[in-house]
PyMOL CGO cylinders between C-alpha atoms (Angstrom):
from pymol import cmd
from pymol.cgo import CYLINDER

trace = [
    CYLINDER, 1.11, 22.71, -32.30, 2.56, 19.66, -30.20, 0.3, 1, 1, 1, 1, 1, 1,
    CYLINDER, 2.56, 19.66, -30.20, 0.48, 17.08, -29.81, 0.3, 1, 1, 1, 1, 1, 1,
    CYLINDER, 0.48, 17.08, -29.81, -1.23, 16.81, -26.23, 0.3, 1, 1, 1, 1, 1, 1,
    CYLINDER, -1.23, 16.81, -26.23, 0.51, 14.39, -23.87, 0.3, 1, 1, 1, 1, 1, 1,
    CYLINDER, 0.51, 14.39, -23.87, -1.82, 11.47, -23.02, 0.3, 1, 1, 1, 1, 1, 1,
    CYLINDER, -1.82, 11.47, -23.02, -2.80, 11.17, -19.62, 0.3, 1, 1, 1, 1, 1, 1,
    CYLINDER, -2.80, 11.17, -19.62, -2.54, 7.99, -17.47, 0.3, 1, 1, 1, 1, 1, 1,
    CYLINDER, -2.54, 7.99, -17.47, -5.65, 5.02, -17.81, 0.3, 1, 1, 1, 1, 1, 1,
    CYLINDER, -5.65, 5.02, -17.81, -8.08, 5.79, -15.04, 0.3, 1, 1, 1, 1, 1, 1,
    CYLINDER, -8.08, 5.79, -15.04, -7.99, 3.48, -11.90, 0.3, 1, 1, 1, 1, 1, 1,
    CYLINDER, -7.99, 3.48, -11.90, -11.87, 2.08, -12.99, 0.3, 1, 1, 1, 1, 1, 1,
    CYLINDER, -11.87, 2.08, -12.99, -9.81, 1.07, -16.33, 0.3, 1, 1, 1, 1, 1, 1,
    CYLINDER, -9.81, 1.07, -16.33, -6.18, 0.02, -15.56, 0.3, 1, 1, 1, 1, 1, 1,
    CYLINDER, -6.18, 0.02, -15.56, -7.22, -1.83, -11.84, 0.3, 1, 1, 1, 1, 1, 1,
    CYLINDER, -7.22, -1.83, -11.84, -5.66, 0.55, -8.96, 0.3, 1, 1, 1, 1, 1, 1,
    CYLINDER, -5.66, 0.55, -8.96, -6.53, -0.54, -5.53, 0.3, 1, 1, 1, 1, 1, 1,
    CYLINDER, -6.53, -0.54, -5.53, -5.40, -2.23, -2.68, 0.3, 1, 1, 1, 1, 1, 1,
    CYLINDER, -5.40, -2.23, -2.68, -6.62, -5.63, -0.45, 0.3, 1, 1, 1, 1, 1, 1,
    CYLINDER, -6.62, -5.63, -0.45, -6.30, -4.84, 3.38, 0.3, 1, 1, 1, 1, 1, 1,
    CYLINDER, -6.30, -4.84, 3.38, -6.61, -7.31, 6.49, 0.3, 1, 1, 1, 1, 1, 1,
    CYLINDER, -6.61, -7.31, 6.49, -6.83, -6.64, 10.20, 0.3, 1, 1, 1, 1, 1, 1,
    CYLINDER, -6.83, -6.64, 10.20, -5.66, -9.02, 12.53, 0.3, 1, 1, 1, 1, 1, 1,
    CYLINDER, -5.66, -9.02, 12.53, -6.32, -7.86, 16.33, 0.3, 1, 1, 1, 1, 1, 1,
    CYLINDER, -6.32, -7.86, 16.33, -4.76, -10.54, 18.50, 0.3, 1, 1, 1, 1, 1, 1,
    CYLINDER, -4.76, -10.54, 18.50, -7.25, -10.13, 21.49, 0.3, 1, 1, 1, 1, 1, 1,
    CYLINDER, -7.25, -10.13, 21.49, -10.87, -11.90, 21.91, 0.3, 1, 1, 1, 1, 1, 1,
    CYLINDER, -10.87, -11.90, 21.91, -12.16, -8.41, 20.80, 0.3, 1, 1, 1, 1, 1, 1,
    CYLINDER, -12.16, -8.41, 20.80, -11.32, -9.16, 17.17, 0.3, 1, 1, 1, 1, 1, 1,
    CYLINDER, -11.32, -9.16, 17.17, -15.02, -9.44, 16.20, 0.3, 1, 1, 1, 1, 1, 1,
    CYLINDER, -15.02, -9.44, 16.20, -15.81, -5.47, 17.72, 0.3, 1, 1, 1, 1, 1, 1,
    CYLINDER, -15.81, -5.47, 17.72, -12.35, -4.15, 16.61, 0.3, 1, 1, 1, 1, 1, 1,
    CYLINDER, -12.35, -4.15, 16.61, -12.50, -5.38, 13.42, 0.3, 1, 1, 1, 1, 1, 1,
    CYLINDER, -12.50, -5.38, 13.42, -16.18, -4.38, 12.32, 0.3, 1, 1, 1, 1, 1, 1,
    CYLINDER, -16.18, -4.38, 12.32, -15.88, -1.16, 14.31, 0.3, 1, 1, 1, 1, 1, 1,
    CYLINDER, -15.88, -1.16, 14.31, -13.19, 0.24, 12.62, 0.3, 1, 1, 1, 1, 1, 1,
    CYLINDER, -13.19, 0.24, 12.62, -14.79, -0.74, 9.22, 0.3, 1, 1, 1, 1, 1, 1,
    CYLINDER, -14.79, -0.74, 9.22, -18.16, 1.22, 10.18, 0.3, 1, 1, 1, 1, 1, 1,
    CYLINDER, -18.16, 1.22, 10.18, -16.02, 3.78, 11.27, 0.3, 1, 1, 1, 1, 1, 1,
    CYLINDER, -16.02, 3.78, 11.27, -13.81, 4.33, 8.64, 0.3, 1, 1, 1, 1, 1, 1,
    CYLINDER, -13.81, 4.33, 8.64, -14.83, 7.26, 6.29, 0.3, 1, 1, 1, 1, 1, 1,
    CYLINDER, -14.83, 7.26, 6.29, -15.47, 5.82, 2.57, 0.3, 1, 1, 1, 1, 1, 1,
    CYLINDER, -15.47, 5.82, 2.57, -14.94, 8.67, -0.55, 0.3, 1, 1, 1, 1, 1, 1,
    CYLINDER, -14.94, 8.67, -0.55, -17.55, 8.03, -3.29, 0.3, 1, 1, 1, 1, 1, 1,
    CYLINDER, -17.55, 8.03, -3.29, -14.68, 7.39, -5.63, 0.3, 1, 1, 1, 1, 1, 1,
    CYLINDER, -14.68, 7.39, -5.63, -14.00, 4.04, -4.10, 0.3, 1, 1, 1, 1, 1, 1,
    CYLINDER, -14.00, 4.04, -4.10, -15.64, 0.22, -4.67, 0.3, 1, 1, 1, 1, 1, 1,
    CYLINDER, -15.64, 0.22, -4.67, -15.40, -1.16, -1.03, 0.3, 1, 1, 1, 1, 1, 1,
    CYLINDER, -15.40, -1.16, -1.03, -15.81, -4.87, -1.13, 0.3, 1, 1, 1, 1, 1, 1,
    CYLINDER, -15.81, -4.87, -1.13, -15.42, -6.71, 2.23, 0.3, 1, 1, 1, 1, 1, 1,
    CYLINDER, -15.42, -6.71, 2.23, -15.46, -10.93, 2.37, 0.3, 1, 1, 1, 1, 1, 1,
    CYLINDER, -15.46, -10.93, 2.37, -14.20, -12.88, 5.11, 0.3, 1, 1, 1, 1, 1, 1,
    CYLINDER, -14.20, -12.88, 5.11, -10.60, -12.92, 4.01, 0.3, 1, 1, 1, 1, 1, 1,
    CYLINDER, -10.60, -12.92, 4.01, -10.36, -8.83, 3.58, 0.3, 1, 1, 1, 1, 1, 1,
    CYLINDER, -10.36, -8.83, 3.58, -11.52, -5.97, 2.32, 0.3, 1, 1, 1, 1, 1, 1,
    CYLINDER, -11.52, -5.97, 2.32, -10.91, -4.90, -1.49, 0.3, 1, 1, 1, 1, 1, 1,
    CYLINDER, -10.91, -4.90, -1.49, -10.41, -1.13, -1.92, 0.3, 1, 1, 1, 1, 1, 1,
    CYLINDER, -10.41, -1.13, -1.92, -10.09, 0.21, -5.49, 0.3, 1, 1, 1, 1, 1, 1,
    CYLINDER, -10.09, 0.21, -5.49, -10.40, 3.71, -6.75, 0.3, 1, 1, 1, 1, 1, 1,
    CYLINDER, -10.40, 3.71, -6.75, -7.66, 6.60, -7.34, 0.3, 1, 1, 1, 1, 1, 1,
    CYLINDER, -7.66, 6.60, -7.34, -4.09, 5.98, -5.55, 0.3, 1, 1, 1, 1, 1, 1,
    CYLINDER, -4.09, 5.98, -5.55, -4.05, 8.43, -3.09, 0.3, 1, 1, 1, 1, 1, 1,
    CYLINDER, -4.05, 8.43, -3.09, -7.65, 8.15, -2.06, 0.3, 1, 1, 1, 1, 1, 1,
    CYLINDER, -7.65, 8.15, -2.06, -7.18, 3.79, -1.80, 0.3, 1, 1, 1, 1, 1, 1,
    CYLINDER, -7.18, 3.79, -1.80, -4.12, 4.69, 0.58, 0.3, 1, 1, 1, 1, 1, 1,
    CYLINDER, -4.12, 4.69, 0.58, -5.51, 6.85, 2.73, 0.3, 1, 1, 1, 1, 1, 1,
    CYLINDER, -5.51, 6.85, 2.73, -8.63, 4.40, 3.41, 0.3, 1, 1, 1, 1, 1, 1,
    CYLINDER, -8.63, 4.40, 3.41, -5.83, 2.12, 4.00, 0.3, 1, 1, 1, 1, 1, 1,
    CYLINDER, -5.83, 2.12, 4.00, -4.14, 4.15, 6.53, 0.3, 1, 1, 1, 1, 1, 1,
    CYLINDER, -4.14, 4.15, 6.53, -7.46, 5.75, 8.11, 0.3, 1, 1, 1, 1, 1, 1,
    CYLINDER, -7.46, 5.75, 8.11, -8.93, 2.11, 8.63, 0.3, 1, 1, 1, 1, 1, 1,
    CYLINDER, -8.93, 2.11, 8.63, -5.77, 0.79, 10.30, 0.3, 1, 1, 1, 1, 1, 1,
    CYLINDER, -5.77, 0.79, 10.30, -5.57, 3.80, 12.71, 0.3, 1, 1, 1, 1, 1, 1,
    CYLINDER, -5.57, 3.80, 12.71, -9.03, 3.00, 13.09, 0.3, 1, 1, 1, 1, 1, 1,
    CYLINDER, -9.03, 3.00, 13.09, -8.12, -0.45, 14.59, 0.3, 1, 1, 1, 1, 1, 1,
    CYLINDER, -8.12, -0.45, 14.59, -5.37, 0.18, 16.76, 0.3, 1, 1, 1, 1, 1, 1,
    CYLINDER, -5.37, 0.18, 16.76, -7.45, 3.19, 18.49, 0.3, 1, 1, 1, 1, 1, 1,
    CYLINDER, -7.45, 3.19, 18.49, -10.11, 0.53, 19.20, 0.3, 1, 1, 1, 1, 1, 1,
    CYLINDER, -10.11, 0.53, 19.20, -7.80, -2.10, 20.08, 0.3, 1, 1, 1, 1, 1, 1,
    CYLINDER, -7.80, -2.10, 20.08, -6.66, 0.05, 22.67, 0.3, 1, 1, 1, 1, 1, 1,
    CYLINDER, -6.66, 0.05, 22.67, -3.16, -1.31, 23.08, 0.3, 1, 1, 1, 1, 1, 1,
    CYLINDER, -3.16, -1.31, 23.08, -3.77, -4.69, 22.24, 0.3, 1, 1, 1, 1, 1, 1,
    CYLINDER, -3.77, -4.69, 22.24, -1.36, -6.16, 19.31, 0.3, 1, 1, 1, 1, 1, 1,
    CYLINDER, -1.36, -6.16, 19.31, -2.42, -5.55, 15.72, 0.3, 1, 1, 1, 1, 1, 1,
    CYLINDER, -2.42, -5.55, 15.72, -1.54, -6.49, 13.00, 0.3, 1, 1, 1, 1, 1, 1,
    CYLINDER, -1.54, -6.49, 13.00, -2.66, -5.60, 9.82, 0.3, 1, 1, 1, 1, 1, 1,
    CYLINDER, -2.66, -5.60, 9.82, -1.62, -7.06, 5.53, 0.3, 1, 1, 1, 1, 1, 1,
    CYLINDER, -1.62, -7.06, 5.53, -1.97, -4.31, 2.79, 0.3, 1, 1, 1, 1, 1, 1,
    CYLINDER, -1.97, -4.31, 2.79, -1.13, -5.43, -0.73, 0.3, 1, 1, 1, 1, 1, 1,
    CYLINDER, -1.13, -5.43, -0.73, -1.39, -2.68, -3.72, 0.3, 1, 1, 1, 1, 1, 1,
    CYLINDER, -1.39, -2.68, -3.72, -1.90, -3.63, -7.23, 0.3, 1, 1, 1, 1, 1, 1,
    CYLINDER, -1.90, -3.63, -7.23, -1.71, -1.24, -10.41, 0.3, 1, 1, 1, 1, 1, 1,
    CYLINDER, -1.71, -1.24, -10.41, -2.09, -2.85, -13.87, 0.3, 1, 1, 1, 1, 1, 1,
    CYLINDER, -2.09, -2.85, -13.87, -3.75, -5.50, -14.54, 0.3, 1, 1, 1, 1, 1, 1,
    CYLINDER, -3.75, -5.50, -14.54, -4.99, -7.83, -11.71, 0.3, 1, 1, 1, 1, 1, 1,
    CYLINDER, -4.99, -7.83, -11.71, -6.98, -9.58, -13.68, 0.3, 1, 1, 1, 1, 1, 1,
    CYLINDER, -6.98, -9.58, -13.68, -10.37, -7.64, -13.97, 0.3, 1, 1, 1, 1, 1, 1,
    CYLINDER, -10.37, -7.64, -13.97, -9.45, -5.37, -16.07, 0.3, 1, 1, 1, 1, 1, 1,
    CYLINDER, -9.45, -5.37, -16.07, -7.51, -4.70, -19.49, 0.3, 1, 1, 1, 1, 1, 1,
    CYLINDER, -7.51, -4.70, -19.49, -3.44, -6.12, -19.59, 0.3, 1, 1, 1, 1, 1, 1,
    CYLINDER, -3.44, -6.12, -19.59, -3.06, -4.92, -23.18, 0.3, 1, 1, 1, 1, 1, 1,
    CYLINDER, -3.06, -4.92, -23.18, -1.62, -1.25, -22.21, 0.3, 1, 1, 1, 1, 1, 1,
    CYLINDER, -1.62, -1.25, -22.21, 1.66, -1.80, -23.14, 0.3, 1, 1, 1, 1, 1, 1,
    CYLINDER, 1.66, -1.80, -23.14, 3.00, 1.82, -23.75, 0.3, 1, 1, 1, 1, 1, 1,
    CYLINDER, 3.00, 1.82, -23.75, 2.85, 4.19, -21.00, 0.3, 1, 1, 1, 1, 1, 1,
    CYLINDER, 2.85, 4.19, -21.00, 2.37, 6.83, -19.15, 0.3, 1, 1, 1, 1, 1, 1,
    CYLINDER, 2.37, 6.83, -19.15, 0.66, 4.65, -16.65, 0.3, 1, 1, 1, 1, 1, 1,
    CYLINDER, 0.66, 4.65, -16.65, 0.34, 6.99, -13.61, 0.3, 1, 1, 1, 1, 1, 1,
    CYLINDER, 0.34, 6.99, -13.61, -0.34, 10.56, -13.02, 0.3, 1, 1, 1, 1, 1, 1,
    CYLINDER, -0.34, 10.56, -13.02, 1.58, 12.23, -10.44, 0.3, 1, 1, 1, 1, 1, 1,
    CYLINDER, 1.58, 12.23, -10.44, 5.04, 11.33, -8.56, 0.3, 1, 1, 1, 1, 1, 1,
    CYLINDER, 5.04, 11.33, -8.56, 4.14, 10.66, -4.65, 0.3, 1, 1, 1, 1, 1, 1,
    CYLINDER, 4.14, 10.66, -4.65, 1.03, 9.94, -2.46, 0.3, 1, 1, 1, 1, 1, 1,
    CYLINDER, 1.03, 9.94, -2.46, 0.62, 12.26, 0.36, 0.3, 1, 1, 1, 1, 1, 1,
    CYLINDER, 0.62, 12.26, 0.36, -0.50, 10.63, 3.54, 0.3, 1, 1, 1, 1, 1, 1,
    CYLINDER, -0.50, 10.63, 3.54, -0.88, 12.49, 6.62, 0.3, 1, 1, 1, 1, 1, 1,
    CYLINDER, -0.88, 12.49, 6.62, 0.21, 10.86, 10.26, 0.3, 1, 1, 1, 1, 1, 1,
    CYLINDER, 0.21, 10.86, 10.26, -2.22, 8.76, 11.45, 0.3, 1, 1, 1, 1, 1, 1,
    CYLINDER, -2.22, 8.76, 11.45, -0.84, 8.98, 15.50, 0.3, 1, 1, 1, 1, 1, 1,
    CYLINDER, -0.84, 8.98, 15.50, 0.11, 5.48, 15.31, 0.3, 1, 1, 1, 1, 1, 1,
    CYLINDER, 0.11, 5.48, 15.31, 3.36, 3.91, 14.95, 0.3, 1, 1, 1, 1, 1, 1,
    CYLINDER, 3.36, 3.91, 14.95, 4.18, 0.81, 14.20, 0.3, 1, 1, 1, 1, 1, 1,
    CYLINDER, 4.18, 0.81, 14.20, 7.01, -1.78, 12.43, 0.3, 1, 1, 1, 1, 1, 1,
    CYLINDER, 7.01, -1.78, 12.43, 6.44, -2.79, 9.00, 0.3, 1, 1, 1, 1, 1, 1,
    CYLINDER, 6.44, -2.79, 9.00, 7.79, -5.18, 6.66, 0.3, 1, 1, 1, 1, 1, 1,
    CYLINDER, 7.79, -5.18, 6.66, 7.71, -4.35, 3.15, 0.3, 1, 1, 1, 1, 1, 1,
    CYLINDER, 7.71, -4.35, 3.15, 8.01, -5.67, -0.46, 0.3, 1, 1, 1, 1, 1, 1,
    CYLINDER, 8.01, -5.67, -0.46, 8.21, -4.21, -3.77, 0.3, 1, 1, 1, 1, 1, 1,
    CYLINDER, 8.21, -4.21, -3.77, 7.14, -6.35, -7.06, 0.3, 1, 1, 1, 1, 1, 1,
    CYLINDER, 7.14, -6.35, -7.06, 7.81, -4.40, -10.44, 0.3, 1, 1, 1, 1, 1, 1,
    CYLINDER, 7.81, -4.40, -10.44, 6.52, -7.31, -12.77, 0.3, 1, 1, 1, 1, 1, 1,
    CYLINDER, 6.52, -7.31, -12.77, 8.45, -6.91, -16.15, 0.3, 1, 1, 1, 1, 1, 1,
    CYLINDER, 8.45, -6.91, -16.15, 7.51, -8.72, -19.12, 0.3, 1, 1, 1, 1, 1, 1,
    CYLINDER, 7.51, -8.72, -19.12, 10.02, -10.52, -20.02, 0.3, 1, 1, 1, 1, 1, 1,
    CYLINDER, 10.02, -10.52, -20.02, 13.28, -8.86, -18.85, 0.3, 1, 1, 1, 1, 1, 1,
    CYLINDER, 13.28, -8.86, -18.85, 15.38, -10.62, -17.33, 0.3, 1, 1, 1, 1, 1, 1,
    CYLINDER, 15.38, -10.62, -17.33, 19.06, -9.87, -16.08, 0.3, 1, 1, 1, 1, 1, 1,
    CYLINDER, 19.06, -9.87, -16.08, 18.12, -8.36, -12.55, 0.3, 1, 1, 1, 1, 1, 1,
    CYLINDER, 18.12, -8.36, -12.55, 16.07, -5.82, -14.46, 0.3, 1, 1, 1, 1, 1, 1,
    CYLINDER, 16.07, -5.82, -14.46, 13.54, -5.57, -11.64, 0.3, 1, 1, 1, 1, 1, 1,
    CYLINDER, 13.54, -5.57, -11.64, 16.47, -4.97, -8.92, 0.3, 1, 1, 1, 1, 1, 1,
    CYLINDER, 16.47, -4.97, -8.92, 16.71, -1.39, -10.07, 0.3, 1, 1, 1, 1, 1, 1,
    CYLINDER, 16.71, -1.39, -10.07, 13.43, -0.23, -9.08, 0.3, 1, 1, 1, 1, 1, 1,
    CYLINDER, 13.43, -0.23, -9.08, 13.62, -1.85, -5.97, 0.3, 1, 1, 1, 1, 1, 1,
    CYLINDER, 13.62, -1.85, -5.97, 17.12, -0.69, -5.03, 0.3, 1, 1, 1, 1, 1, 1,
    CYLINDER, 17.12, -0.69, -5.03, 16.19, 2.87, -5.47, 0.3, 1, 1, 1, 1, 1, 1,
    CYLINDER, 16.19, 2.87, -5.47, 12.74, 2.43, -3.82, 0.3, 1, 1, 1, 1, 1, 1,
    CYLINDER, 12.74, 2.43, -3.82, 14.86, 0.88, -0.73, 0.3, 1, 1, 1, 1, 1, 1,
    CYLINDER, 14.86, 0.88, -0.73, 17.31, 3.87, -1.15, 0.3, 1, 1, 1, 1, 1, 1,
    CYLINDER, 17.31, 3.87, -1.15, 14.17, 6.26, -0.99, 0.3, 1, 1, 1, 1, 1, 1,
    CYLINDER, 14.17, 6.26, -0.99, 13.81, 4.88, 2.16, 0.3, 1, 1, 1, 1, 1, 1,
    CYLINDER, 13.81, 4.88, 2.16, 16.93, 4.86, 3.89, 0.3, 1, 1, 1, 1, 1, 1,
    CYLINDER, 16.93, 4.86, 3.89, 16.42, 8.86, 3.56, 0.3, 1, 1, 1, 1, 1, 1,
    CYLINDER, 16.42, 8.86, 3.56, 13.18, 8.59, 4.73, 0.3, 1, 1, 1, 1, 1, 1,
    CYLINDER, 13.18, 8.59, 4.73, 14.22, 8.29, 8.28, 0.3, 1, 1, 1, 1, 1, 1,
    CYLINDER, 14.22, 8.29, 8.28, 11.47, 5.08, 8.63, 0.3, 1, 1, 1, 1, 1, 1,
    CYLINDER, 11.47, 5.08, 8.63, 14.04, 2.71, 7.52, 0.3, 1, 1, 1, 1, 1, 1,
    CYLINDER, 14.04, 2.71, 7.52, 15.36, 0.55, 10.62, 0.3, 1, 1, 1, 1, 1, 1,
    CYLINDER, 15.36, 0.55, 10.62, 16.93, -2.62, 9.03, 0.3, 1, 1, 1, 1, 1, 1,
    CYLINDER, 16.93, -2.62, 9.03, 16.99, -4.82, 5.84, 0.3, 1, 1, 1, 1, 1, 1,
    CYLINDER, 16.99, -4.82, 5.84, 15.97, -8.80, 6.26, 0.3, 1, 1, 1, 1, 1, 1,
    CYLINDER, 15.97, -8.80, 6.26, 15.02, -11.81, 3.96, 0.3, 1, 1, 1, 1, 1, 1,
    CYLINDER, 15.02, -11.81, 3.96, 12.88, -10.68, 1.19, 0.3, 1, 1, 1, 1, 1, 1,
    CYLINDER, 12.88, -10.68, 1.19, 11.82, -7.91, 3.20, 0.3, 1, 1, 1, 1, 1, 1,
    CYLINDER, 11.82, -7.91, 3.20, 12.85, -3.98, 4.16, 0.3, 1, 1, 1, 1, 1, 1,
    CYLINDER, 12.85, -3.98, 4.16, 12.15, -3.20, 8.03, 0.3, 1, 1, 1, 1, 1, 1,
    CYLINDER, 12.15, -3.20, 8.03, 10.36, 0.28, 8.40, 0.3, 1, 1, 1, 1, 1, 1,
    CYLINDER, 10.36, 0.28, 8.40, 9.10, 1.97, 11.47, 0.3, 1, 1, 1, 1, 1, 1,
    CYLINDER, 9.10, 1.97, 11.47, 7.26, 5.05, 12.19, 0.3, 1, 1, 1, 1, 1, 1,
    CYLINDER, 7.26, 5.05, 12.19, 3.83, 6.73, 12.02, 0.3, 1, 1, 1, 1, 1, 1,
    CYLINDER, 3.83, 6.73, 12.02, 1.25, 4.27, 10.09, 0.3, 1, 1, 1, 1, 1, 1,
    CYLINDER, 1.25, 4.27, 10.09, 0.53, 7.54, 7.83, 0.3, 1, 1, 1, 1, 1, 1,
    CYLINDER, 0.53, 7.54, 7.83, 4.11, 7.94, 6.95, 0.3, 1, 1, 1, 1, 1, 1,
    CYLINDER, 4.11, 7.94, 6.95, 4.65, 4.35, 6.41, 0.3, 1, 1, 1, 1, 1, 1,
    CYLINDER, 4.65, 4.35, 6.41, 2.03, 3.68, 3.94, 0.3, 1, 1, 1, 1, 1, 1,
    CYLINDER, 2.03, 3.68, 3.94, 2.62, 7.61, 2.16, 0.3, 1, 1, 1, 1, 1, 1,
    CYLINDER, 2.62, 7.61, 2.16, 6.74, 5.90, 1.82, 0.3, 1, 1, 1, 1, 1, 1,
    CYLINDER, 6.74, 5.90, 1.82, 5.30, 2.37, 0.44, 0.3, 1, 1, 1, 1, 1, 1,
    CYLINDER, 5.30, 2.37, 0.44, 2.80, 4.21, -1.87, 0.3, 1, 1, 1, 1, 1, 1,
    CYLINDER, 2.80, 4.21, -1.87, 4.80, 6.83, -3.59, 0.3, 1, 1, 1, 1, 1, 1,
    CYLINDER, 4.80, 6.83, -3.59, 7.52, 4.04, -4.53, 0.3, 1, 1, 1, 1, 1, 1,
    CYLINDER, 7.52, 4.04, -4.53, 4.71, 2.11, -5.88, 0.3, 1, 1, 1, 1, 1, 1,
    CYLINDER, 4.71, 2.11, -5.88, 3.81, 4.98, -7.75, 0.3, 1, 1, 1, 1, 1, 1,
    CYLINDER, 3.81, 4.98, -7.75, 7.29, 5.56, -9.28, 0.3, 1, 1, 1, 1, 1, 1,
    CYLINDER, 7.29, 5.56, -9.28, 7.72, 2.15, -10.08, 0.3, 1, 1, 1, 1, 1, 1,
    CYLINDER, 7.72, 2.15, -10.08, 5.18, 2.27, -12.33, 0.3, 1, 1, 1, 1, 1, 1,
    CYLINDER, 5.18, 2.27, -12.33, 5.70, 5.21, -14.20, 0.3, 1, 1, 1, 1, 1, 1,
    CYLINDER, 5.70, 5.21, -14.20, 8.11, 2.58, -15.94, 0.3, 1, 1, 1, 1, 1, 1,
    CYLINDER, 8.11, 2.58, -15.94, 6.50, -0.62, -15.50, 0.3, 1, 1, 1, 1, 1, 1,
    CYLINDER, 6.50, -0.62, -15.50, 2.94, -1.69, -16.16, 0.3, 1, 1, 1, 1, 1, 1,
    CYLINDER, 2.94, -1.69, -16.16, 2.21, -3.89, -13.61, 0.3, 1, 1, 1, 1, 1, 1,
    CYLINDER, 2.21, -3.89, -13.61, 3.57, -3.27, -9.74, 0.3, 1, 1, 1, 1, 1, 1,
    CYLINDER, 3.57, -3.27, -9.74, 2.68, -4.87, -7.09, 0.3, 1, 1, 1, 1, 1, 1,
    CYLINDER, 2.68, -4.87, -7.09, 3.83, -3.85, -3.43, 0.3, 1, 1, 1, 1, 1, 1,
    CYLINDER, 3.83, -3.85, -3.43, 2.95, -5.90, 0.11, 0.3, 1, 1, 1, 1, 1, 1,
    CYLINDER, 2.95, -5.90, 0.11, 3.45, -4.45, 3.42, 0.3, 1, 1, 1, 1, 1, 1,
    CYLINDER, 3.45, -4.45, 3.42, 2.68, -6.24, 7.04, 0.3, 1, 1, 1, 1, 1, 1,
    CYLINDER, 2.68, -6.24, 7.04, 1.95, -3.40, 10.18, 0.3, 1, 1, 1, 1, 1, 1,
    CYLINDER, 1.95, -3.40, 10.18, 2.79, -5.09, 13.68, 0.3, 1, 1, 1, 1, 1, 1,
    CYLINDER, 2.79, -5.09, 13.68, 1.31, -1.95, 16.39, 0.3, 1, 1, 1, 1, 1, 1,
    CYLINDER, 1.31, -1.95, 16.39, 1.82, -3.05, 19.87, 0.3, 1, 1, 1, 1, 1, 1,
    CYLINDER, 1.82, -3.05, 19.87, 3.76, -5.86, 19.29, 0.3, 1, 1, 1, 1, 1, 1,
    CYLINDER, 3.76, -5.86, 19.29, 4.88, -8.09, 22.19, 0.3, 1, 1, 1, 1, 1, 1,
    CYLINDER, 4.88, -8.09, 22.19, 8.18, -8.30, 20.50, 0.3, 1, 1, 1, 1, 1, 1,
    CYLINDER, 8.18, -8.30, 20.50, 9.59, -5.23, 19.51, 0.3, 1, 1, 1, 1, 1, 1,
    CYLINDER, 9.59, -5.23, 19.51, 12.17, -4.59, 22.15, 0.3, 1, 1, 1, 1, 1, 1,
    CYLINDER, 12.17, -4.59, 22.15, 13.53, -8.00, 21.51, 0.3, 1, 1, 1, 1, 1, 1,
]
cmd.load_cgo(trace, "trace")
C-alpha cells in the first residue's frame, strides 16, 4: 500500500492571512471605514484583529480573500463614488508567529482561489514576493514571470510599470487573479508574500 500523501500545514499552524487598509479620500473616512467593517460578514474560521494601522485577517486562503474582497466592496458602496483606495498584503509561511522550520513541502492544498465579482472595478497595482532561501541567480523571476503571464490571459492585465503589474477589473476578479498566483507560488516555495494597492474612483484614471 502507498503511503498516504501528507496534506498541507493548516493556516492556524503555517501563518495564512492577509493585512488590509482602507483609505477613503473624503471627510467621511471615519463612517466609511467603520461601516464597512461592521458590515462585513466574518466566517468563524477567521482571527479578525483591527488596530489603527489595519486590520489582520488570518484563517484558510480562500475564506481570508474573500473577507478581503467583501470588505473592500463594502467601502466603495459606502463611499458612494468618492475615491478609495485600499492596501492588501498576503503572507503564507512564516510571518513570524508561527513555525519557519517546514522546510519540505506540500505547503498548500488546492491550485486557485475562487472569488466571485464584487460589482466594483477598480485599477490595481500588484507585487509578487516568492522568498527563497538562499537561491540566488534570478531564481525568484520564474514564479513571478509566469504569475505575470497568468495574467496577461486573464484579460485584467492593462500595463507593466516599476516594480509593479497594472491590473484592472472587478475587485472580485482582481483579488481571485492575485490570490491563486499566490497560491501557486507556494506550492514551491515556503514563504510568499504578495502586495496589491486598489484605486476605485480615482480622479486619475483617464489620464
Amino acid at each position: 500500500m502507498a503511503a498516504p500523501t501528507p496534506s498541507a500545514p493548516s493556516a492556524a499552524t503555517y501563518g495564512i492571512g492577509a493585512r488590509i487598509a482602507l483609505h477613503p479620500m473624503t471627510d467621511r473616512y471615519v463612517d466609511i471605514i467603520t461601516t464597512a467593517l461592521a458590515a462585513t460578514p466574518r466566517p468563524p474560521e477567521l482571527e479578525l484583529t483591527t488596530s489603527p494601522v489595519s486590520t489582520f485577517v488570518g484563517g484558510p486562503d480562500a475564506a481570508v480573500v474573500r473577507y478581503c474582497a467583501d470588505l473592500v466592496a463594502a467601502a466603495a458602496h459606502r463611499a458612494d463614488g468618492a475615491h478609495l483606495a485600499a492596501q492588501v498584503l498576503l503572507s503564507r509561511g512564516c510571518p513570524g508567529e508561527v513555525t519557519c522550520t517546514l522546510r519540505h513541502g506540500p505547503w498548500v492544498d488546492g491550485e486557485a482561489v475562487a472569488v466571485p465579482d464584487a460589482g466594483v472595478r477598480a485599477w490595481a497595482e500588484w507585487s509578487l514576493y516568492p522568498l527563497l532561501d538562499g537561491q540566488g541567480g534570478g531564481a525568484h523571476m520564474t514564479p513571478i514571470m509566469d504569475a505575470i503571464a497568468t495574467a496577461r490571459a486573464s484579460g485584467l492585465f492593462h500595463s507593466s510599470d516599476h516594480f509593479v503589474t497594472r491590473l484592472a477589473g472587478d475587485v472580485g476578479a482582481i483579488l481571485a487573479l492575485v490570490a491563486t498566483a499566490w497560491l501557486r507560488t507556494g506550492a514551491g516555495v515556503q514563504h510568499v508574500v504578495t502586495h496589491l494597492s486598489l484605486s476605485i474612483n480615482s480622479p486619475t484614471q483617464g489620464v
